[in-house]
Structure formats: C-alpha cells, structure tokens
C-alpha positions as MATLAB code, in Angstrom:
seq = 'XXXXXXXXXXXXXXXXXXXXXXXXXXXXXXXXXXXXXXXXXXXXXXXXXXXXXXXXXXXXXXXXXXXXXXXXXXXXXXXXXXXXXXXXXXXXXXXXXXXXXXXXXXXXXXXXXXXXXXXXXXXXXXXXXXXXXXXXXXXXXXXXXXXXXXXXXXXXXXXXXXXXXXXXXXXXXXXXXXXXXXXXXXXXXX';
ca = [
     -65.935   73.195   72.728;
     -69.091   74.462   74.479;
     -70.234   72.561   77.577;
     -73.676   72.703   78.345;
     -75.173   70.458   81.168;
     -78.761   68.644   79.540;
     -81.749   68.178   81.792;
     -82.155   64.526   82.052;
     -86.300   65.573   82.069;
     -85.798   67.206   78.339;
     -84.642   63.267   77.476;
     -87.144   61.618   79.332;
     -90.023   59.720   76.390;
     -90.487   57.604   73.458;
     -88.617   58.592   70.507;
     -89.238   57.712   67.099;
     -86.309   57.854   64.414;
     -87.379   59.854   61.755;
     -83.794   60.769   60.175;
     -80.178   59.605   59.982;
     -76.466   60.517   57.674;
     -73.535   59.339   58.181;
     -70.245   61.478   58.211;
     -66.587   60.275   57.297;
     -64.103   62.878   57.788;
     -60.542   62.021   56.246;
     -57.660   62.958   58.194;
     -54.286   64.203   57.011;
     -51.357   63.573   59.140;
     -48.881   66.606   59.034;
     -45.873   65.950   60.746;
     -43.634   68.933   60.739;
     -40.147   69.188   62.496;
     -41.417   71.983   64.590;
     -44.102   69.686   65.758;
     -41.692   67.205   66.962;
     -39.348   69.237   68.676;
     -42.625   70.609   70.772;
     -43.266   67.326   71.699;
     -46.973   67.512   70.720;
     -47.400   64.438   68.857;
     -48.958   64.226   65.447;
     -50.370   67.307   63.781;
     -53.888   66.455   61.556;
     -55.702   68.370   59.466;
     -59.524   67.784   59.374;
     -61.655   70.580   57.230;
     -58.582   72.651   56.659;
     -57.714   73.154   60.409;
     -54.522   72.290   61.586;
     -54.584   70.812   65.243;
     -52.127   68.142   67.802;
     -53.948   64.671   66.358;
     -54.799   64.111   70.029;
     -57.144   67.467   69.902;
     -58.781   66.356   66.969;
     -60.179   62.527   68.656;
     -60.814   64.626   71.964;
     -63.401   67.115   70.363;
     -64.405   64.461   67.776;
     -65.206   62.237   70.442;
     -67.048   64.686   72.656;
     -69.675   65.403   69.391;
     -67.698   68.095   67.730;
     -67.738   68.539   63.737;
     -65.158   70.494   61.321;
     -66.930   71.428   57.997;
     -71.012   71.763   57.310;
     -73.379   69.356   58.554;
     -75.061   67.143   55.917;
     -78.509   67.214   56.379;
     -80.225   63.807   57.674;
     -82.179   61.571   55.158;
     -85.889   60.835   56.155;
     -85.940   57.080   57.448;
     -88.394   55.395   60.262;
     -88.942   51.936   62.409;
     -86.831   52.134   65.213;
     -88.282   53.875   68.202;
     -85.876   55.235   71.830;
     -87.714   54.838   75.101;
     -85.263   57.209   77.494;
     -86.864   56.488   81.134;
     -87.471   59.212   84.500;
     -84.442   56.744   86.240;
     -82.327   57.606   82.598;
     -82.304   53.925   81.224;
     -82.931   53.723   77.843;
     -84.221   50.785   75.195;
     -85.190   50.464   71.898;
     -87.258   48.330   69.552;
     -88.053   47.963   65.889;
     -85.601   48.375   62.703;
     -84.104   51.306   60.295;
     -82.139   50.628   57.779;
     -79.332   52.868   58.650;
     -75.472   52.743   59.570;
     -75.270   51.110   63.253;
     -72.438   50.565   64.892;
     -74.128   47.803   67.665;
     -73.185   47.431   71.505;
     -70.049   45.617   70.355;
     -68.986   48.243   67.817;
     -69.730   46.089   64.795;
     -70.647   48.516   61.980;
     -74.046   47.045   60.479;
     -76.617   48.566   57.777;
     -79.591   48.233   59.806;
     -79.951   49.182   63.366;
     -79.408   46.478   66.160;
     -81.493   47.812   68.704;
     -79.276   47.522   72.441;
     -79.915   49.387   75.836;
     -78.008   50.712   78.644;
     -78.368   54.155   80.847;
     -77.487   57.919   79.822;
     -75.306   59.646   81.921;
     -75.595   63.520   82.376;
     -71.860   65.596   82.527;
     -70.810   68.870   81.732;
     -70.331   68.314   77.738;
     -73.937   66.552   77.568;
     -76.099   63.346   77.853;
     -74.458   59.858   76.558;
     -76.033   56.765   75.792;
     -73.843   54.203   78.293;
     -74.408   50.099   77.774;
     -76.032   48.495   81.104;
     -73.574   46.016   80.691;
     -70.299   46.988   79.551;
     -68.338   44.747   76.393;
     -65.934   42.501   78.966;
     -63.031   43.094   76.226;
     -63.503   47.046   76.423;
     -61.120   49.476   78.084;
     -64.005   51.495   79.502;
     -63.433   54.387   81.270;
     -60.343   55.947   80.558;
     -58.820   58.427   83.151;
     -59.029   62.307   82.198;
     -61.509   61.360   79.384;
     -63.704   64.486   78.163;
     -66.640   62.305   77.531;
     -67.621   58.953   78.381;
     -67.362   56.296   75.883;
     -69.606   53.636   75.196;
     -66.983   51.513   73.877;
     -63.076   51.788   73.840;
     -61.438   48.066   72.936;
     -57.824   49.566   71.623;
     -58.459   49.735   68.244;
     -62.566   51.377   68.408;
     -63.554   54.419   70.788;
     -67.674   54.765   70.373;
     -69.428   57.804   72.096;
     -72.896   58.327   72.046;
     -74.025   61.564   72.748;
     -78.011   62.335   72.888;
     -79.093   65.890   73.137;
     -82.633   67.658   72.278;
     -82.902   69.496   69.333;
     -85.913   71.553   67.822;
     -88.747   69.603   69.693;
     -87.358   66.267   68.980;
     -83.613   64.335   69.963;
     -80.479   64.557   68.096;
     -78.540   61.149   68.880;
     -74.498   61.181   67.435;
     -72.497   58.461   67.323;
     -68.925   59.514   67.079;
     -66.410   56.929   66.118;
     -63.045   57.129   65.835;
     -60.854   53.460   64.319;
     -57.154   53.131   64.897;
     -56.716   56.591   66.265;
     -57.124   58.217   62.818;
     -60.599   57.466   60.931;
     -63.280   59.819   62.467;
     -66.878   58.207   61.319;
     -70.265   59.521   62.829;
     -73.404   58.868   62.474;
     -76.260   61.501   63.437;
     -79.778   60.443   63.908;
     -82.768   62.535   64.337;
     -85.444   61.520   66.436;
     -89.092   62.831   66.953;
     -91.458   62.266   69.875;
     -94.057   59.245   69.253;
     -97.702   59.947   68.924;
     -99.703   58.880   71.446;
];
C-alpha cells in the first residue's frame, strides 16, 4: 500500500457532498493444506488475488480496493465542516448508505462529529467521543478505526482529491464481508 502523509491545511473547509457508491466485495475463503501447515491463517480471494485473509482486512481497512472503482452517483444535502484545530461536523441530509457513529448501516446519512487524525497512510475521521462498547484502538493497527466492537471494524479515511474531498468508509463485518462506501465531496460556495 502507498503511504502518503495529508496536510491537515488541504482538509481544512466546508464541504458539500456532491457524490456517493457503495462497494461490496465478496470474499472467497481458500483454505489449502499448504496454507495450514505455514501457519498463515485463512487464504481469501478478493478480485482474483489470492492473499493470508488477515492481509486482505489490513489493506481493506487502510482504504485499499481490488477490482475498478465504480464511479460515484451525483447526490447533495449534507455538507463537512473540517476545522484549522482538525475537528470536524456535519449538518443536513443525503440519501445515501451511512453507517452512523454506532456502526448502524442506515439509507440516509446521520450526520455525527469527532476529530481527524493525520498518520502515515492518511487523514481519518475519529468520533470525539468514542462508542463505550468499542474495542478502540487496537495495538499494531495500520490505521485507526473509528469503530471496532468485535463483530464491526469502521475506518474512515478522508483525503483530497481533484479540488474537492474523497471521504471512504471501509467496513469490514465478522472478519469476512468487506463493504465501503466512497463519497465525493466539493468545496461550498461562498
């Protein structure tokens, strides 16, 4: 995966969402002997590549995609404030795949706020308070989840993208159903 640190700065405004898609990748569990007898764990195939299952939540979790990128459909009314301290807000409604601050998948946003925090893979969207029930921060993580409860690991990445914000949600249920949801923001006029 490439690591790029984001200037906080480049984040800093008031986004408006002006395009989202959601992404289910299946995953195939191939357990061979040989697989087994290296001690890796689970093998999965996602888009034809074969990698350890463990490899496959790591990089989907840190923002990573197998196979093309659908493009995002055009949808408004939900706007991003990210603020110079890196706090972030937002207001309105979108009809659009959310997975709120509790990681309850709805089909219109449920607007939530929190802070970003900058590391080496990128800028993610963090809850100011975290869920009492969720793991949190999980020792040699790549990326830092919004939400981990056992069963639901939630990143949040937010990185610019042609003049505007690309915000991914990357979801990963019971260890083997990779969801995401990629929204494309704009800056707000005025």
């Amino acid at each position: 995966m490439a690591t790029e640190a984001v200037d906080g700065g480049a984040l800093v405004g008031r986004w408006v969402l002006v395009g989202a898609v959601e992404e289910e990748v299946p995953v195939e569990i191939a357990d061979t002997p040989d697989d087994l007898a290296r001690d890796e764990g689970p093998a999965a195939v996602v888009a034809g590549v074969r990698l350890p299952l463990t490899e496959v939540v790591r990089r989907w979790l840190a923002g990573e995609l197998p196979g093309e990128r659908p493009e995002p459909v055009a949808v408004g009314g939900l706007t991003l404030v990210v603020t110079t301290e890196l706090a972030f807000h937002e207001t309105g409604s979108a009809p659009v795949p959310w997975f709120t601050d509790e990681g309850v998948l709805e089909p219109a946003a449920v607007p939530f706020g929190g802070r970003v925090e900058l590391t080496a893979a990128g800028a993610f969207l963090l809850l100011s308070r975290p869920v009492p029930w969720a793991r949190g921060n999980v020792e040699g993580r790549l990326v830092p989840e919004r939400l981990d409860d056992g069963d639901t690991v939630i990143t949040d990445r937010l990185a610019p993208s042609e003049g505007g914000l690309e915000r991914t949600v990357s979801v990963v249920t019971d260890g083997v159903v990779l969801t995401r949801v990629r929204y494309s923001y704009a800056p707000a006029a005025g």
